[in-house]
N, C-alpha and C positions, 0 to 999 in steps of 0.2 A: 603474488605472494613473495616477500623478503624474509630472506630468511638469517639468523645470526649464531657463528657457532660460538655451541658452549667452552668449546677446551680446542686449541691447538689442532685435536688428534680425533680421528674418528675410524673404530673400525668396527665393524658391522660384520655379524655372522650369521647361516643360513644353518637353521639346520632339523632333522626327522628322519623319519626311515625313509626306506629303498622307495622310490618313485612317488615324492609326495609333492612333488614340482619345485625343488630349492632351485635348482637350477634355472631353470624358466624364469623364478620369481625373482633371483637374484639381478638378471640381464635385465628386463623389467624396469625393476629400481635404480639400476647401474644408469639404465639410460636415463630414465627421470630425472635422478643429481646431474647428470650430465648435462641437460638442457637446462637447469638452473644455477650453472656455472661451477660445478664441485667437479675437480678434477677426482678421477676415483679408476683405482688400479684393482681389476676383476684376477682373480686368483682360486683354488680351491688344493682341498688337500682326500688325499694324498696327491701327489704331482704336483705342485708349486713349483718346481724346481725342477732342472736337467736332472741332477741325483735323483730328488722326489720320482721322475717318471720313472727311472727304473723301479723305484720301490713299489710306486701304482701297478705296475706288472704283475708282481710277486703277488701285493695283496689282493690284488682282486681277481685274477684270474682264475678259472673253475678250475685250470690242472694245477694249483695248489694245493689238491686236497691234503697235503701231511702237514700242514704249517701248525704248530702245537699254538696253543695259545698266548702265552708268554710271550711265542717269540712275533707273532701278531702285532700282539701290543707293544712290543719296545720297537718294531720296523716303524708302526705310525707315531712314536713318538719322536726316534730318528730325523724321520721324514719333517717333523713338524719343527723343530730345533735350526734344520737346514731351514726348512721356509721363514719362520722368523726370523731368522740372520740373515737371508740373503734376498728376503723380497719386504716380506711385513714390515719389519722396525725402519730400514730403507724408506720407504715409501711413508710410514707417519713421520718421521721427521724431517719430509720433505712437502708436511705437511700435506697430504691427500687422503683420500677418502680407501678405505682397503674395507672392499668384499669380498668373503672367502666363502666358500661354496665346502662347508664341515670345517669343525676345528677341534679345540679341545675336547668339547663336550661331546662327542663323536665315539672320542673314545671311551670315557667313562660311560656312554651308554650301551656301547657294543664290547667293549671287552670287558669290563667292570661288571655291570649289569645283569647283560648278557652271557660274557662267557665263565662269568663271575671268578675275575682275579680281582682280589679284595682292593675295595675303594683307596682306600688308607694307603695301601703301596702305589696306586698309580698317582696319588695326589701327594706322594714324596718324593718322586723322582721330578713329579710339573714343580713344585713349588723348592727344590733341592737343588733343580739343574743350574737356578740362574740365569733364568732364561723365561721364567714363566709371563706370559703377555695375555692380560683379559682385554675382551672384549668390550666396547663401550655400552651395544646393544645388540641382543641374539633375538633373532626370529624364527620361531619353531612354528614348523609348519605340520600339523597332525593329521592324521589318518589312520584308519584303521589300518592292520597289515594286510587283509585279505585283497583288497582295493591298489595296496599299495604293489607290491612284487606284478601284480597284471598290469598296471601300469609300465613297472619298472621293465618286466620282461620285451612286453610289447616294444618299447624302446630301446632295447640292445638289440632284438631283432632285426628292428629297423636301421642299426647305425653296425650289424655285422660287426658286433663285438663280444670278444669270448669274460670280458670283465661281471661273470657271472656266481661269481663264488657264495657271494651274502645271498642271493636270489635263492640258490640251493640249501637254502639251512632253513629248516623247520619252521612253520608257523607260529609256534612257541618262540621259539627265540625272539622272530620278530615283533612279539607280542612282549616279551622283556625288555628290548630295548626300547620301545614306544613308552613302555612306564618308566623307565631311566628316564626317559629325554622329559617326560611330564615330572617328573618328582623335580628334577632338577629345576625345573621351570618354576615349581616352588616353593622351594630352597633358596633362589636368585629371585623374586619378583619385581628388583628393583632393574636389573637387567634384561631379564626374558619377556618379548611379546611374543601369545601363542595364536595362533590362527587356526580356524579351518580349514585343510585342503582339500576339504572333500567339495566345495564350492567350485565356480568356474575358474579360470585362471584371470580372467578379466575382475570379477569382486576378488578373487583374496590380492589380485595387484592392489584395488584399491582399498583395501584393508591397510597393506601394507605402508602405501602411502601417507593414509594417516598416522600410523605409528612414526613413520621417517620425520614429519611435518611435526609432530608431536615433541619429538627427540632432538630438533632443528632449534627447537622454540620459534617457531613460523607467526608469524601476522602480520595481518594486511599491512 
């Protein structure tokens, strides 16, 4: 399959609750464009960035518990200002392929949402700063919550990491930000593919692929 791109620029985002395989699925795909010649720079947020990882600390670590919400949402917006200035915009116009493993929509679904600080203010400071960068194509990958946190938990177990902070908030919550990520999904349907991840990791990769192939404008 050849394939021919549409624009220039391609960046591609991952995104759903706590343990719904973005990451799995991301590497995945990363490797796929790889083996059909698309140079493509794997990143995710929070932590894109030497700053960013200090910031991943803060936010996701379980002894954050005083972090107020406000201040939540402007550290990932911070975080994400550095990573487009100093990895994202970099990297498309050196044309390549940028996967990011969570971005904007991350936060509108977990602080907005979720912790509900009003839509309207955090979509003035994205589109105020000067700075705002969409995506060309997001891939939500859904799950229930209940599924998702054992997942996710089971995985930090294993990787002996205290980055447990979202794992510990209410099933509720997690149930808010899953309808964020779905509303938004259509709200944008010219942007958003949504998947199931409650499938293998072996079919939602080839889900995925066809949406990539799909977005490539691929054919024989």
């Amino acid at each position: 399959m050849f394939y021919q791109r549409r624009e220039s620029r391609l960046f591609i985002t991952f995104e759903g609750i706590e343990g719904c395989g973005k990451t799995s699925q991301l590497k995945l795909a990363a490797d796929w464009l790889e083996t059909r010649g698309f140079p493509v720079v794997r990143t995710r947020e929070p932590g894109g960035t030497a700053i960013g990882v200090q910031m991943r600390s803060i936010l996701l670590s379980e002894k954050s518990t005083g972090l107020a919400p406000l201040s939540e949402a402007l550290l990932y917006m911070a975080d994400r200002f550095q990573h487009i200035a100093e990895v994202i915009q970099p990297a498309l116009q050196g044309k390549k392929v940028v996967m990011c493993d969570r971005y904007h929509d991350s936060t509108v679904a977990y602080q907005g949402y979720a912790r509900g600080i009003p839509l309207e203010f955090l979509d003035s400071i994205w589109k105020e700063s000067g700075m705002a960068l969409d995506p060309d194509l997001t891939l939500l990958l859904d799950l229930d919550p209940e599924s998702g946190i054992r997942r996710s938990l089971r995985k930090l177990a294993a990787q002996n990491t205290d980055e447990s902070r979202f794992e510990k908030e209410a099933i509720e919550f997690h149930a808010k930000v899953r309808e964020g990520f779905l509303d938004l999904a259509r709200l944008n349907p010219d942007r958003f593919v949504v998947f199931n991840a409650s499938h293998s990791i072996e079919r939602v990769h080839s889900n995925v692929v066809v949406a990539l192939e799909s977005h490539l404008g691929g054919r024989p």
